[in-house]
Each structure stands twice: as C-alpha cells, then as structure tokens.
C-alpha positions as YAML, in Angstrom:
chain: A
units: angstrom
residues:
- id: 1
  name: UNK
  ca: [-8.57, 22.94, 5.79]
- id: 2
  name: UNK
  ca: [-7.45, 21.42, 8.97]
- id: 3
  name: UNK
  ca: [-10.37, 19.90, 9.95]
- id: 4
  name: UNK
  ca: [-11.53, 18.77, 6.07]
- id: 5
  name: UNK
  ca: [-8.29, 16.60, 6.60]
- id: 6
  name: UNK
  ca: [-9.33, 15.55, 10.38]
- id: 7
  name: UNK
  ca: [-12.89, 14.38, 8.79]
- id: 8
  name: UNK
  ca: [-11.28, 12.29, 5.86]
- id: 9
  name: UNK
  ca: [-8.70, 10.72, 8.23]
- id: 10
  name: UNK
  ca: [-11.72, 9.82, 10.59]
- id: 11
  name: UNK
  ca: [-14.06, 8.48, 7.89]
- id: 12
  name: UNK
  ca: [-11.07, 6.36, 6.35]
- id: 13
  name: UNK
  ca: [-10.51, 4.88, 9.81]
- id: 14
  name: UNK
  ca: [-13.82, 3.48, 9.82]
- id: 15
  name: UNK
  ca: [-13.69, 2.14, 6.51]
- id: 16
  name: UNK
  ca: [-10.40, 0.58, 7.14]
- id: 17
  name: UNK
  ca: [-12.19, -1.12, 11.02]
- id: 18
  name: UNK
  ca: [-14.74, -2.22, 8.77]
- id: 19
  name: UNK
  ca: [-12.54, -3.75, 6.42]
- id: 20
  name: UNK
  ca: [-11.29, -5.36, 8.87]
- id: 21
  name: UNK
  ca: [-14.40, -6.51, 11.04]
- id: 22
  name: UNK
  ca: [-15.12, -8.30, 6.90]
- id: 23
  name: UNK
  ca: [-11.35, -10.02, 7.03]
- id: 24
  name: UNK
  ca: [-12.50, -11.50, 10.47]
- id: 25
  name: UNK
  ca: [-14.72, -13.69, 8.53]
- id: 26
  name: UNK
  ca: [-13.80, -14.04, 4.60]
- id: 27
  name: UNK
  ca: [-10.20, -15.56, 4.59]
- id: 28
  name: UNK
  ca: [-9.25, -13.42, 1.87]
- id: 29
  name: UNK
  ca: [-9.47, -9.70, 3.37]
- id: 30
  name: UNK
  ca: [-6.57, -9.65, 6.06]
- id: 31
  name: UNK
  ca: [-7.46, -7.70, 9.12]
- id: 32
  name: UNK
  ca: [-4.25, -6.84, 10.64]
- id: 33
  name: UNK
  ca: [-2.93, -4.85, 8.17]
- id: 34
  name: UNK
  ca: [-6.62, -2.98, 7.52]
- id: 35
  name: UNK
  ca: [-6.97, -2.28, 11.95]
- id: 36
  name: UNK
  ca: [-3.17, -0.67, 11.54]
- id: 37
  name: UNK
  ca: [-4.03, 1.94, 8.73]
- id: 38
  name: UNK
  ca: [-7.15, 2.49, 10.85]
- id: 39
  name: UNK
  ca: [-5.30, 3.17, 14.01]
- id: 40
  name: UNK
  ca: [-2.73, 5.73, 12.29]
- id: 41
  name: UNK
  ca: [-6.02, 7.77, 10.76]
- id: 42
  name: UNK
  ca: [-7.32, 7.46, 14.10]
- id: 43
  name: UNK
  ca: [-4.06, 8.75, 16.12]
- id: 44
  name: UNK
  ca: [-3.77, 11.64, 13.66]
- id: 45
  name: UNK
  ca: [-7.60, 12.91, 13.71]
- id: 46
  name: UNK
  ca: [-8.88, 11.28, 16.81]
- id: 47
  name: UNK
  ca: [-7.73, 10.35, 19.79]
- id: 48
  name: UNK
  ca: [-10.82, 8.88, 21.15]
- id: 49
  name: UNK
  ca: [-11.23, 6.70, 18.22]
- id: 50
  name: UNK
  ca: [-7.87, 5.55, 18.73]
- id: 51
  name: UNK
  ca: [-7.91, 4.95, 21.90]
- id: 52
  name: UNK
  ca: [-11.00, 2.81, 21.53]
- id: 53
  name: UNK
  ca: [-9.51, 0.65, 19.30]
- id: 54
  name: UNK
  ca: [-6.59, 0.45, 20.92]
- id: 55
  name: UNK
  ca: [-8.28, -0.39, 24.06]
- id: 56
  name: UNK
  ca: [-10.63, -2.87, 22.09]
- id: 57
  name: UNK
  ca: [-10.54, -6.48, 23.58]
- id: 58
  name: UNK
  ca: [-9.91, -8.17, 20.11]
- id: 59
  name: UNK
  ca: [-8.33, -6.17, 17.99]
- id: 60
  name: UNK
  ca: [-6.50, -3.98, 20.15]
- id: 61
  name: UNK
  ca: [-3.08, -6.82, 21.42]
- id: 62
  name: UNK
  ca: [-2.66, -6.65, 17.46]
- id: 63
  name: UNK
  ca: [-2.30, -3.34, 17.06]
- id: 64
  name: UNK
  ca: [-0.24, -2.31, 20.15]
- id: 65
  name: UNK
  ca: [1.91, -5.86, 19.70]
- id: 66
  name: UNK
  ca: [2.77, -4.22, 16.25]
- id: 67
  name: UNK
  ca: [3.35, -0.85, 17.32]
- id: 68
  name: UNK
  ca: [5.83, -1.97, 20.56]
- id: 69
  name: UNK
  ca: [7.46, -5.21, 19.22]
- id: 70
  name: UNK
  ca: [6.82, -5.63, 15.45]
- id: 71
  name: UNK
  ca: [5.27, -8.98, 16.41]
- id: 72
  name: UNK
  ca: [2.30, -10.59, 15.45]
- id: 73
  name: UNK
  ca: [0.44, -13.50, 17.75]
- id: 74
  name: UNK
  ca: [1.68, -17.27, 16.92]
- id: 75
  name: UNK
  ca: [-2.29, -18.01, 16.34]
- id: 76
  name: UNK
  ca: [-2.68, -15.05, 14.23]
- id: 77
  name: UNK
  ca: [0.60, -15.65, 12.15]
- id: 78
  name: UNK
  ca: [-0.17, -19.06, 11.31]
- id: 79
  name: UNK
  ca: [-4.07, -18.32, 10.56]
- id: 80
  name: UNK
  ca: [-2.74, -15.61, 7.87]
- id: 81
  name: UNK
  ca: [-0.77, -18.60, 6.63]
- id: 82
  name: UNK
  ca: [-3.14, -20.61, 6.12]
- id: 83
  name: UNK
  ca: [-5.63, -19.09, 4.49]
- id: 84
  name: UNK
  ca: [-3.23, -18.05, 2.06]
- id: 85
  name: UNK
  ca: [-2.37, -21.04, 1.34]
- id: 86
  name: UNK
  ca: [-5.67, -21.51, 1.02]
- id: 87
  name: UNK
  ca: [-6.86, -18.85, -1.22]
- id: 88
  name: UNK
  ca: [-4.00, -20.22, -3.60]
- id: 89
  name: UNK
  ca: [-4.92, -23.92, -3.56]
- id: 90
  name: UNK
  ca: [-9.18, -23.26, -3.93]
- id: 91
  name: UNK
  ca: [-7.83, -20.48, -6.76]
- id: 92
  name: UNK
  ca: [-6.16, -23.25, -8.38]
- id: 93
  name: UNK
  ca: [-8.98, -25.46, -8.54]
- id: 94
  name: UNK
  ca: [-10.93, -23.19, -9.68]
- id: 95
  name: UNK
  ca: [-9.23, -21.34, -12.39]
- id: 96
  name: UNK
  ca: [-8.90, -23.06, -15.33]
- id: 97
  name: UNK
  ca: [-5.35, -21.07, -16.85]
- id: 98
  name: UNK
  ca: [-1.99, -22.02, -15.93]
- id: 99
  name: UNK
  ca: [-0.51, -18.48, -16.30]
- id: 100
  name: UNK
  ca: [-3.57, -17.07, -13.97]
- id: 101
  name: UNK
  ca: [-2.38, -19.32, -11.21]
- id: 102
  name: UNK
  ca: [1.19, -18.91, -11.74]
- id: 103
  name: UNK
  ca: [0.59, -15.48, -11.21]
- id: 104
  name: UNK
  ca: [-1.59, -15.35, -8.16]
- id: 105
  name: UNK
  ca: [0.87, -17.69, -6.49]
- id: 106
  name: UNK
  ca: [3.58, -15.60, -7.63]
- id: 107
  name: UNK
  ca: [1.73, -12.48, -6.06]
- id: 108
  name: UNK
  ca: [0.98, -14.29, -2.86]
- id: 109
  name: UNK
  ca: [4.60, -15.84, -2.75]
- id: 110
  name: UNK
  ca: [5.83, -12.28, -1.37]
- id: 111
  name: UNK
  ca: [3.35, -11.69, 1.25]
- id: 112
  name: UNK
  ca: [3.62, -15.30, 2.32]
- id: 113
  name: UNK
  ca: [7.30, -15.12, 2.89]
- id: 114
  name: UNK
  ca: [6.35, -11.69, 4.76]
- id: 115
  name: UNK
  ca: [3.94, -13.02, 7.37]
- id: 116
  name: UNK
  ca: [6.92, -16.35, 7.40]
- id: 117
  name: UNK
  ca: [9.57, -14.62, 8.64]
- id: 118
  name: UNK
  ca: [7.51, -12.09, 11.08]
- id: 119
  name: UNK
  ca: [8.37, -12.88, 14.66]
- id: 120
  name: UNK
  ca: [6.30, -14.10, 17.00]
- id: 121
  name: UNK
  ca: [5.42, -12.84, 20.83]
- id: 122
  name: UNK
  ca: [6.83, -14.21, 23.32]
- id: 123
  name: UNK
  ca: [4.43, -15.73, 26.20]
- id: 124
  name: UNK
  ca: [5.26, -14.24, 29.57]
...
C-alpha cells in the first residue's frame, strides 16, 4: 500500500512540473502554484525528485522563496498580475455576455487581490 501511494505521489509530481513547464508559456496556467504541489508530492515520495527541483536553476528560488519567506519575486508577482489582467480584458473582448464577464472578473478578483498583497523578496 505504501508504495501504491509513493507511485501516485511521484506520477502527480510530474504532472503538476509539467503543468507548470505549460504556464511558463500560456499566460493562463500559473506555474508557481502547479511547481509547489509538485514539490510537496515530491518531498513525500521522493527525495531525489525533490531535490532536483528544488535545486533546479529556474524554478527552484520560487519554490524555496515560498517555503522560507512566503515571498514571491517582484518580476514574478507583477508578471502573474498582468496576465491576469490580461486574461480578463482579451476575455472581455471576446465574450459576447455581460454576466459571463462579470463573473470571470469576479472569479479572478480574489486571486488578483491574492498575488496583490503577497510580499515581495527583499534584494540583498
């Protein structure tokens, strides 16, 4: 049973780093949130995987950043923001129902206001 559990929590981690290898380059999949579920499958099934990513060049400051400080990057913070703000305005453009974009920026408003108020490291 023990290792059934060890091989899901692997094979989600690598769906999760793939999710968030996609969210690198489609604005609307966020990778930060995707590389930290990964990391927890990883630290409770393998810790080589996790130590890879954690060690990774890329994502691996966003991870540990999170894990130490509860920080995100200024770069990455205000990326996240804007494509939000983003996936609202080109949704409103394209959608032709008031109550459809009402509602997606009502759903976004929350997670916006999340990322907002997230601090930011420090530079050394």
């Amino acid at each position: 049973m023990i290792k059934l559990s060890q091989y899901t929590l692997k094979f989600v981690g690598l769906v999760f780093v793939g999710l968030a290898i996609l969210g690198v380059v489609l604005p609307v999949l966020p990778t930060t949130p995707f590389l930290l579920v990964a990391a927890y499958c990883f630290a409770k099934s393998s810790p080589y995987l996790y130590k890879k990513l954690i060690n990774n060049k890329v994502f691996g400051p966003l991870i540990y950043n999170w894990q130490h400080y509860r920080c995100i990057e200024k770069r990455a913070k205000y990326i996240a923001l804007f494509t939000m703000l983003l996936s609202v305005g080109v949704s409103a453009l394209v959608l032709t129902n008031i109550y459809l974009i009402l509602l997606i920026i009502l759903l976004m408003l929350l997670p916006f206001i999340f990322v907002l108020r997230l601090p930011e490291k420090q530079k050394k």
